[in-house]
C-alpha positions as CSV (number, residue, x, y, z in Angstrom):
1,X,5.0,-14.4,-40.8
2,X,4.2,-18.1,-40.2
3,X,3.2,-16.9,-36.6
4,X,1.3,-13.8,-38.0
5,X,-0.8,-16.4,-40.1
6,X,-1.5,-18.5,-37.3
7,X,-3.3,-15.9,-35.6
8,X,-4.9,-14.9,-38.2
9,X,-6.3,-18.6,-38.7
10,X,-7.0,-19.1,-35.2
11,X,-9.8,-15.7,-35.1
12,X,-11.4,-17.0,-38.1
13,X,-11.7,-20.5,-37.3
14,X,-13.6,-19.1,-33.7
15,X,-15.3,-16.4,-35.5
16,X,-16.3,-19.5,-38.3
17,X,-17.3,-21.6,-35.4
18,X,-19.3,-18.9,-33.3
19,X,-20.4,-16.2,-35.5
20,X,-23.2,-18.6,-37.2
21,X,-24.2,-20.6,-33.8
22,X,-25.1,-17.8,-31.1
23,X,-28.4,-17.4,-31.6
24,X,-28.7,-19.2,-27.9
25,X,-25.7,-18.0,-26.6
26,X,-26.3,-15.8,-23.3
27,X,-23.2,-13.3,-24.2
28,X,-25.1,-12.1,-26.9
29,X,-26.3,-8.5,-27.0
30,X,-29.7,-7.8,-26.4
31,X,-30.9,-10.9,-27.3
32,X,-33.9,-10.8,-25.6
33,X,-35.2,-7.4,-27.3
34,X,-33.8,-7.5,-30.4
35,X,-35.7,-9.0,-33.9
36,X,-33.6,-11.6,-35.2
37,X,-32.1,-9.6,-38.2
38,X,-30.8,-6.9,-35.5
39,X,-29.1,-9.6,-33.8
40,X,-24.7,-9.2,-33.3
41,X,-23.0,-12.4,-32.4
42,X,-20.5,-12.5,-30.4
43,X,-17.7,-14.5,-30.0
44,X,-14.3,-14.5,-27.4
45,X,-10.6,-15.5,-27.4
46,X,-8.0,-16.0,-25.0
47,X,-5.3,-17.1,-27.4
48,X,-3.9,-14.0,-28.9
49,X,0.1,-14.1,-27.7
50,X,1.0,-12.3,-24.9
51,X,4.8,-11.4,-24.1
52,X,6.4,-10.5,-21.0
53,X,9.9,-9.9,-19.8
54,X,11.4,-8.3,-16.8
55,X,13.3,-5.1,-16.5
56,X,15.3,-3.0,-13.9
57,X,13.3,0.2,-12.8
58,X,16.1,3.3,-12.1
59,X,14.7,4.6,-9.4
60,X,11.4,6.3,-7.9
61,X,10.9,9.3,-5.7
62,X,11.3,9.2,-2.2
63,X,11.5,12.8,-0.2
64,X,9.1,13.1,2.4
65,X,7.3,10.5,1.5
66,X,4.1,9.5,4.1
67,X,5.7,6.4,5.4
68,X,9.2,5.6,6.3
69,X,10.9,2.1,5.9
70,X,14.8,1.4,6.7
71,X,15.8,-2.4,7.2
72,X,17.3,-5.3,4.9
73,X,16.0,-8.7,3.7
74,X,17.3,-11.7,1.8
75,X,14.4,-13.3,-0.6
76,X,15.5,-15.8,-2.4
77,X,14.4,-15.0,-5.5
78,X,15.0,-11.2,-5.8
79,X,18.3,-11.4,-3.7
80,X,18.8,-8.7,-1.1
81,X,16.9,-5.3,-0.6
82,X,18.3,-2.7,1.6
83,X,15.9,0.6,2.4
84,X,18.0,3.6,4.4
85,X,16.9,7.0,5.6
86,X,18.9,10.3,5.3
87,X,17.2,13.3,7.1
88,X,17.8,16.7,8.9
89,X,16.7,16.9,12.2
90,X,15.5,20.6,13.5
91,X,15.6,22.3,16.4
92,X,12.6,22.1,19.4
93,X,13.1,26.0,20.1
94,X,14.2,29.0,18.1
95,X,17.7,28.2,19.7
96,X,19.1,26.0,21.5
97,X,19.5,27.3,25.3
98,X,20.5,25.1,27.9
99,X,20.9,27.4,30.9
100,X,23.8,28.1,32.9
101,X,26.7,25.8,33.1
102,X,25.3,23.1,30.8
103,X,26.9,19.3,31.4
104,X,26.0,17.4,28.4
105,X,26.0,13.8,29.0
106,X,24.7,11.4,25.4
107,X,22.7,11.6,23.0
108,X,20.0,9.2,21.9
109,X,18.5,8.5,18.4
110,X,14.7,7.6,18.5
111,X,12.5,6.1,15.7
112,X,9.0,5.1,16.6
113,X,7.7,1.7,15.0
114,X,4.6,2.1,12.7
115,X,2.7,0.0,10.6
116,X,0.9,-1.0,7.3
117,X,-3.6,-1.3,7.3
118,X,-4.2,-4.0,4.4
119,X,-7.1,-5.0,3.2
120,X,-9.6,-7.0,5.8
121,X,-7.6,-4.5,8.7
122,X,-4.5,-6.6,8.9
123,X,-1.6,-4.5,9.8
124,X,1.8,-5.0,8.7
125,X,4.6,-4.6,11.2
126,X,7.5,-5.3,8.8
127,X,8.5,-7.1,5.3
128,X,10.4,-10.3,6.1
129,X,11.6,-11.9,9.2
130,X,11.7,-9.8,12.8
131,X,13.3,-12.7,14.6
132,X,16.8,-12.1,12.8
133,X,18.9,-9.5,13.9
134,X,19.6,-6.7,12.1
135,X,22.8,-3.8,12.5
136,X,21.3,-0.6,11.8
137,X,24.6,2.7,12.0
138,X,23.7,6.0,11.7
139,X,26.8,8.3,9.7
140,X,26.6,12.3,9.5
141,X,25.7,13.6,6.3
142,X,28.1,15.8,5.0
143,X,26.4,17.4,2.9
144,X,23.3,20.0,3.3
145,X,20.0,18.7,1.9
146,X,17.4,20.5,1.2
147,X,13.0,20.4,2.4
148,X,12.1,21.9,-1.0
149,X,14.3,19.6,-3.7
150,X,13.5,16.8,-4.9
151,X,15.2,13.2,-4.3
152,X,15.2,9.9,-5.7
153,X,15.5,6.5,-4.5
154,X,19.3,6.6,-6.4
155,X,20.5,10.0,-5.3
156,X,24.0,9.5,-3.2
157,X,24.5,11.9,-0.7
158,X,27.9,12.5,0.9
159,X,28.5,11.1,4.7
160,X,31.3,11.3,6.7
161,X,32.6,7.9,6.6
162,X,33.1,7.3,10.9
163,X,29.5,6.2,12.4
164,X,28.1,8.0,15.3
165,X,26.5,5.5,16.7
166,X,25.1,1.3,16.2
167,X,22.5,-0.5,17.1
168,X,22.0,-4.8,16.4
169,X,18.8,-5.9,18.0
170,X,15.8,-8.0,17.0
171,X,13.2,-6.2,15.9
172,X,10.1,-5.9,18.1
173,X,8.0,-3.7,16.3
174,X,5.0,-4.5,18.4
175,X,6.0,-4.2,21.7
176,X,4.8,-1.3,23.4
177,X,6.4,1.6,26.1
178,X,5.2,2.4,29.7
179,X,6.1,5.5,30.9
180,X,4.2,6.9,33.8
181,X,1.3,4.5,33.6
182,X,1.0,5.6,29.7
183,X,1.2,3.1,27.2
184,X,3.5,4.2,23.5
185,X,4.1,2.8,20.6
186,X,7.4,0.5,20.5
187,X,10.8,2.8,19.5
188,X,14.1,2.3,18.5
189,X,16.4,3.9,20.1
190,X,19.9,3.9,19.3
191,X,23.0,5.7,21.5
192,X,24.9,7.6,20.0
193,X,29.1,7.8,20.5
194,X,30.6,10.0,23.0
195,X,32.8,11.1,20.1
196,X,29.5,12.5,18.7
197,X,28.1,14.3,22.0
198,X,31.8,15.8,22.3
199,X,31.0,17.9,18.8
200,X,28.2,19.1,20.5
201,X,30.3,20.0,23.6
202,X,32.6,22.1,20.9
203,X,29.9,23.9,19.2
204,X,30.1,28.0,19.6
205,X,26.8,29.6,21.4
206,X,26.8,30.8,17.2
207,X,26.4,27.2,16.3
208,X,23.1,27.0,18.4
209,X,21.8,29.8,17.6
210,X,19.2,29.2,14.9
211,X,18.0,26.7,13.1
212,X,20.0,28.2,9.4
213,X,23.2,27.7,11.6
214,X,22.3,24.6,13.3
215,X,21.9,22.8,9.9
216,X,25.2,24.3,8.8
217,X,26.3,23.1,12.1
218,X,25.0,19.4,12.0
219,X,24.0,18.7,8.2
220,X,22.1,15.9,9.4
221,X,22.6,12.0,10.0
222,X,21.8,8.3,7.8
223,X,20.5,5.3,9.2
224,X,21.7,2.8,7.1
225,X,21.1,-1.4,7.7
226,X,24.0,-3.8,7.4
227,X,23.2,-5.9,4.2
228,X,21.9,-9.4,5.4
229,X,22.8,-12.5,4.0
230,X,19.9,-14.4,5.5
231,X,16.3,-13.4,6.6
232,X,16.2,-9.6,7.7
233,X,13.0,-7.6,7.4
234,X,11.9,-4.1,6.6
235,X,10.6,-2.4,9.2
236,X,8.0,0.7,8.9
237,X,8.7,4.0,11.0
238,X,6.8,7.6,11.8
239,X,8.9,10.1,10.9
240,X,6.1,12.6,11.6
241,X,5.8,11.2,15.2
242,X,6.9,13.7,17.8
243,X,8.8,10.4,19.5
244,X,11.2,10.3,16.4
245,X,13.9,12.5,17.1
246,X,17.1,12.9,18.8
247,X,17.4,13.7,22.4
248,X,20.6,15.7,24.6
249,X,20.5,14.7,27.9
250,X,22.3,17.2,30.3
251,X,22.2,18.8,33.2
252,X,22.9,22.8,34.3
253,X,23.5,24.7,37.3
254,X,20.2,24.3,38.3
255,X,19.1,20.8,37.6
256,X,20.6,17.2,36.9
257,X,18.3,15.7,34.7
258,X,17.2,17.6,31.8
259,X,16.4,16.9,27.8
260,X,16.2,18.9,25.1
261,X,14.8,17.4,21.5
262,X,15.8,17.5,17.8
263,X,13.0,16.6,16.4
264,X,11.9,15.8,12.5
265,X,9.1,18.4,11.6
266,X,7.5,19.0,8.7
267,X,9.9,21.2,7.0
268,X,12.5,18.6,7.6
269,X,14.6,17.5,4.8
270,X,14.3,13.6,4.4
271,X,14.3,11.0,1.7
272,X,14.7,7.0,1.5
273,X,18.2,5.2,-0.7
274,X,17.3,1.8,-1.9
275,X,20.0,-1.0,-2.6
276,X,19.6,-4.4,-3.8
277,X,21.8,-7.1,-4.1
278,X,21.2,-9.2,-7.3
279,X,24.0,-11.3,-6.7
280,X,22.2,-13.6,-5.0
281,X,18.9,-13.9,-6.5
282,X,17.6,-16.8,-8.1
283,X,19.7,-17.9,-11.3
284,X,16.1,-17.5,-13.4
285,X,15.5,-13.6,-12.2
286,X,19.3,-13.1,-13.1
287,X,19.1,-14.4,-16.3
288,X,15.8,-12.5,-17.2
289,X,17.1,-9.1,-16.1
290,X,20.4,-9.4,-17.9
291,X,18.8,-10.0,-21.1
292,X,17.0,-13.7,-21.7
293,X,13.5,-11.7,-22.3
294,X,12.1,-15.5,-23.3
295,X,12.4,-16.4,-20.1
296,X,9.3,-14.4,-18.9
297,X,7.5,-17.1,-20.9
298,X,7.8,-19.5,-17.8
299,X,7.7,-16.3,-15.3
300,X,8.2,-12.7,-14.9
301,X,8.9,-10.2,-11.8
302,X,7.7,-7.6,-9.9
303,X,9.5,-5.3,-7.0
304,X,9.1,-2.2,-5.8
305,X,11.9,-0.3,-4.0
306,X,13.0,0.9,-7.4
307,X,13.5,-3.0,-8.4
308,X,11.8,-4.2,-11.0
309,X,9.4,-4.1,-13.5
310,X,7.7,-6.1,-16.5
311,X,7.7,-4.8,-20.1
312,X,4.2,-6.9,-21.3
313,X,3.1,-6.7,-24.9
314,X,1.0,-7.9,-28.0
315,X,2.8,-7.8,-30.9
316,X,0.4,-9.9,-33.0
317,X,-2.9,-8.7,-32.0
318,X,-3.0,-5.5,-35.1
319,X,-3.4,-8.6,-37.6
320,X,-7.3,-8.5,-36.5
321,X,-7.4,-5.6,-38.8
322,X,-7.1,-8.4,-41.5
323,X,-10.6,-9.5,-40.7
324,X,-13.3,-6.8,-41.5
325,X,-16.7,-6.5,-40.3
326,X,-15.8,-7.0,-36.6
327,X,-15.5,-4.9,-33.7
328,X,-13.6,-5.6,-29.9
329,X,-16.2,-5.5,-27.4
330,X,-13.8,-6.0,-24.1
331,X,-10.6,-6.8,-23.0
332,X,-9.1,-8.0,-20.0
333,X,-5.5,-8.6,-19.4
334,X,-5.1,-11.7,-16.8
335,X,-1.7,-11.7,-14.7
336,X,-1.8,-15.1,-12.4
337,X,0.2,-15.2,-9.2
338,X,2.7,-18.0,-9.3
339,X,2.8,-18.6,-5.4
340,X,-0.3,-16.9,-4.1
341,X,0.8,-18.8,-0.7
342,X,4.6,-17.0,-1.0
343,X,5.1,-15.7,2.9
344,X,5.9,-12.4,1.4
345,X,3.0,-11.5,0.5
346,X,2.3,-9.8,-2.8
347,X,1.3,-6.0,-3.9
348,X,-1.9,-5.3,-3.1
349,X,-2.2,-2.9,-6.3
350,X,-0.6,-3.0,-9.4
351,X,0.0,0.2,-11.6
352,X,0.0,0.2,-15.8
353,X,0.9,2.2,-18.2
354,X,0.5,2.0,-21.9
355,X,3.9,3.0,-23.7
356,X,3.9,5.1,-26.5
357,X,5.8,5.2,-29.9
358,X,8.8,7.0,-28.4
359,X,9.3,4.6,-25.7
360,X,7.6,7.0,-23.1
361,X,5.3,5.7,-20.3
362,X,1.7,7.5,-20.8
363,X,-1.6,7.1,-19.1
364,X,-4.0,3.9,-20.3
365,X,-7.3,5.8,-21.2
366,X,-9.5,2.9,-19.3
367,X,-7.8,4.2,-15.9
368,X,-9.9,7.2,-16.7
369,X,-13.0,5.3,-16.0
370,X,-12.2,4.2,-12.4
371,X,-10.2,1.5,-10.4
372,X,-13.7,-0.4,-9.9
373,X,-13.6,-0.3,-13.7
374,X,-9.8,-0.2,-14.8
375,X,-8.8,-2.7,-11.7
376,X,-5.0,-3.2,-10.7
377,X,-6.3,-4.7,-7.5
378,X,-4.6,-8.1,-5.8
379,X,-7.4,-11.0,-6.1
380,X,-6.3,-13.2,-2.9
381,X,-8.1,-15.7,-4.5
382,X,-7.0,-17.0,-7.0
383,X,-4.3,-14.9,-6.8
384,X,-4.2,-12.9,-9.3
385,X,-4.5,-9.0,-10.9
386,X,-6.8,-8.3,-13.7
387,X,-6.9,-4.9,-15.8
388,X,-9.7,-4.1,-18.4
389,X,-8.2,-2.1,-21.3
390,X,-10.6,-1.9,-23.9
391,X,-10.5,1.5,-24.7
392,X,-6.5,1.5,-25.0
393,X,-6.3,-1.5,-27.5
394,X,-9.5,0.3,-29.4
395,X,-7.1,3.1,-29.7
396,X,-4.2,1.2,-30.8
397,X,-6.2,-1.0,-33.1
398,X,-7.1,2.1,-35.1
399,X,-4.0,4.0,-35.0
400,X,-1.1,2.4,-36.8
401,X,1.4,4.2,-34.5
402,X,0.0,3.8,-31.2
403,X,1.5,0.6,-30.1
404,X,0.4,-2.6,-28.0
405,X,3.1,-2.0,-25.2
406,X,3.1,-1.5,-21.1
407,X,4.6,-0.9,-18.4
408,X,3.8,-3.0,-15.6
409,X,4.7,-2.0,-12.1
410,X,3.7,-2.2,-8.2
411,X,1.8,1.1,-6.8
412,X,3.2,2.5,-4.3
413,X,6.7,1.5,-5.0
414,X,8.2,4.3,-2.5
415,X,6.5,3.6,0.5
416,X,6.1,-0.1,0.4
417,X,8.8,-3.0,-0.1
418,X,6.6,-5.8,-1.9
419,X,7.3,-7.8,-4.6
420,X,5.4,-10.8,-7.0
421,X,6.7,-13.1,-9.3
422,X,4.0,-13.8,-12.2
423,X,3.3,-16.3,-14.5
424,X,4.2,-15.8,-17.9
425,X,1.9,-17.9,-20.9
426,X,3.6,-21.1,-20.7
427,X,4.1,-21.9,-17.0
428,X,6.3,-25.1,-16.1
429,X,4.0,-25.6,-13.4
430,X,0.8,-26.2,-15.3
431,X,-1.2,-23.3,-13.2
432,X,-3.2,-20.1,-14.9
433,X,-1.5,-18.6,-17.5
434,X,-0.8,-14.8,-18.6
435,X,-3.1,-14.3,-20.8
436,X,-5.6,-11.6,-22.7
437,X,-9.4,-12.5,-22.6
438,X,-10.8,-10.8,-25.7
439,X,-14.7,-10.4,-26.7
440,X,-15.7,-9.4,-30.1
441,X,-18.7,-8.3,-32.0
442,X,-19.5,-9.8,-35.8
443,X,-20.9,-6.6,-37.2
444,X,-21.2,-8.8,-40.8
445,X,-24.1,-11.2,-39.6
């Protein structure tokens, strides 16, 4: 209650202060057109409380998504994140028909690189550090997954536990490919066992046969990262790119040299598992996420991967109802970047949601107006995100069981890996604070 009063004091001390002195103030309304009786006086706050703790997100959607990311990265403040693919792979032909006397020799795995356009035309290779190596081992899926279901980031398919092949290499996203005087994008490629080419040896003509029993066949295969314990990096792949696919080398009666592809069409059955390794994130995010919500005072965290996300509200700001005769103009909700500088660089967009009375996450009726207008957007400079939600808190404000609660979260959490720690409204560091810039109309004169 003591708090509640407080508030209460501090809006009519500014509302005291400002609503009899802004007859020269240039935030005024119409001040140049209006007679001085029609004259509204406004007045601002930034000191209404603002609350904000972190929380673990479950998990987000991830099948057939437009981008493809598989790699792992320590940060030393959010720990270890770990991004794997499981897909199908299809066939290049109605069946597979390798004319007479086929000889198959190995089998390689291909994924071509891709990258990330940012704002100013940057591209982004990967997330983290490419001059650390990384193990990358592709299992068989033992299980059948399906092009028209729906997976999230959580789901745990089955695999047959012995790998069919290993890669560990550096990273060179960048580099390109010659082949015959024509320049590719760089690939991975990674050879597969003999152990696995001898299953393929076994398979009945049956097996081949069609794409149904292909997939009964070969379920299809997961490329899964070794979890790092220094540096690392996500890397970004084209899964739609004819060069990502799996290749049979052979040879037949009639030639030595021949290929024949698996590739990953659009029908193709795919979908991205994210892991992360808390254990050894900073003692401050641990603490926050396993329940020490005043912690977000000092900072609070963003991650997307299915990581995390901040629960941000305004418990005190229904006691301007207390005060009649005035009406809330704007409202801006300010969320500062602790380390705009951070090497990882942050989320370019953030998404919000306003949570209703039964916990749910709904839409905030100012998004209906417009990013220009709603925002979300990363400022580089200062570093920060603003989002203007007048109409939601007008809503609230005049519905006793709408509450002053939201879901803060990055956009785009299934197809990119950033994260952002925030600060909350009493920084140690002395920098911009999380905060709600309020402006109000004196409708009493």
């Amino acid at each position: 209650m003591h708090q509640h009063r407080l508030q209460i004091i501090a809006l009519l001390m500014i509302f005291a202060l400002l609503g009899g002195g802004c007859e020269n103030d240039p935030a005024e309304i119409g001040i140049d057109i209006q007679p001085d009786s029609d004259k509204l006086n406004v007045f601002s706050t930034d000191t209404i409380s603002v609350f904000a703790h972190s929380v673990y997100v479950d998990s987000v959607r991830t099948d057939e998504t437009s981008r493809t990311m598989i790699g792992s990265y320590f940060d030393p403040v959010f720990g270890v994140s770990t991004s794997s693919l499981n897909l199908q792979l299809l066939l290049s032909s109605a069946a597979v028909e390798l004319g007479d006397s086929p000889v198959l020799d190995s089998m390689v795995m291909s994924l071509e690189y891709s990258s990330v356009v940012l704002a100013g035309n940057d591209d982004l290779v990967a997330y983290g550090d490419t001059t650390s190596p990384q193990t990358f081992r592709i299992f068989e899926l033992d299980e059948t997954i399906y092009g028209d279901s729906v997976y999230y980031s959580n789901f745990e398919v089955a695999v047959n536990p012995e790998e069919i092949g290993a890669i560990t290499f550096e990273p060179r996203p960048t580099d390109s490919i010659t082949i015959d005087s024509t320049r590719y994008k760089a690939r991975l490629s990674v050879k597969l066992n003999d152990s696995f080419v001898q299953k393929f040896r076994d398979a009945s003509e049956d097996d081949l046969s069609s794409l149904e029993n292909f997939l009964e066949f070969f379920k299809g295969m997961r490329i899964a990262p070794d979890e790092v314990s220094s540096g690392g990096a996500i890397m970004f792949f084209n899964a739609a790119s004819v060069f990502t696919r799996m290749t049979l080398y052979y040879s037949n009666a009639e030639d030595d040299s021949l290929e024949y592809y698996f590739p990953i069409g659009s029908s193709s059955a795919r979908f991205m598992s994210f892991d992360h390794n808390y254990n050894l994130a900073s003692p401050e995010f641990q603490n926050q996420l396993n329940g020490d919500t005043t912690l977000g005072s000092q900072k609070f965290y963003l991650q997307a991967l299915a990581g995390v996300a901040t629960i941000i509200e305004l418990p005190y700001l229904k006691n301007i109802n207390s005060l009649e005769g005035i009406a809330l103009n704007e409202a801006k909700l300010i969320i500062p970047d602790n380390n705009p500088d951070d090497e990882l660089i942050p989320p370019s967009e953030l998404i919000l949601y306003s949570i209703n009375s039964e916990g749910q996450n709904t839409l905030v009726i100012d998004q209906l107006e417009g990013t220009e207008y709603f925002g979300g957007i990363y400022e580089d400079s200062p570093g920060r995100v603003i989002f203007r939600i007048t109409q939601q808190l007008q809503r609230s404000l005049s519905n006793d069981t709408v509450p002053i609660k939201f879901f803060l979260g990055v956009s785009g959490a299934s197809i990119l890996p950033n994260r952002m720690v925030c600060n909350g409204n009493s920084p140690f560091n002395g920098s911009s604070e999380l905060k709600m810039e309020l402006i109000f109309t004196n409708l009493n004169n």
